[in-house]
C-alpha angles and dihedrals in degrees: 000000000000124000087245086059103051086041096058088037089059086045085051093053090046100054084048099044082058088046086053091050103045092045085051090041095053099044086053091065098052089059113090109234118246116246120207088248083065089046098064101031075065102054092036103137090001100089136027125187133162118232083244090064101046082050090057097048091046090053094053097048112083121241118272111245120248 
């Protein structure tokens, strides 16, 4: 392979790589976001936690970095 050719095949994969994102980008925006009312309609008789144990997983988990 020439080096005209790998360089129009690396032209080629990036067109397609923005079609892909905008295509991505575009079908994001047509999905509704999801509110933390949805969230726990959601979960409503699917979990139950105690204030204690969410306590106790938020404690072992180690701060995010800011």
């Amino acid at each position: 392979m020439g080096l005209a050719s790998i360089q129009s095949q690396i032209k080629s994969l990036e067109l397609q790589l923005q079609l892909l994102k905008a295509k991505l980008q575009k079908s994001e925006q047509n999905v509704p976001r999801k509110s933390f009312g949805d969230l726990c309609g959601i979960l409503k008789g699917q979990v139950e936690s105690t204030e204690e144990e969410i306590d106790a997983v938020l404690y072992r988990m180690p701060p995010e970095p800011e």
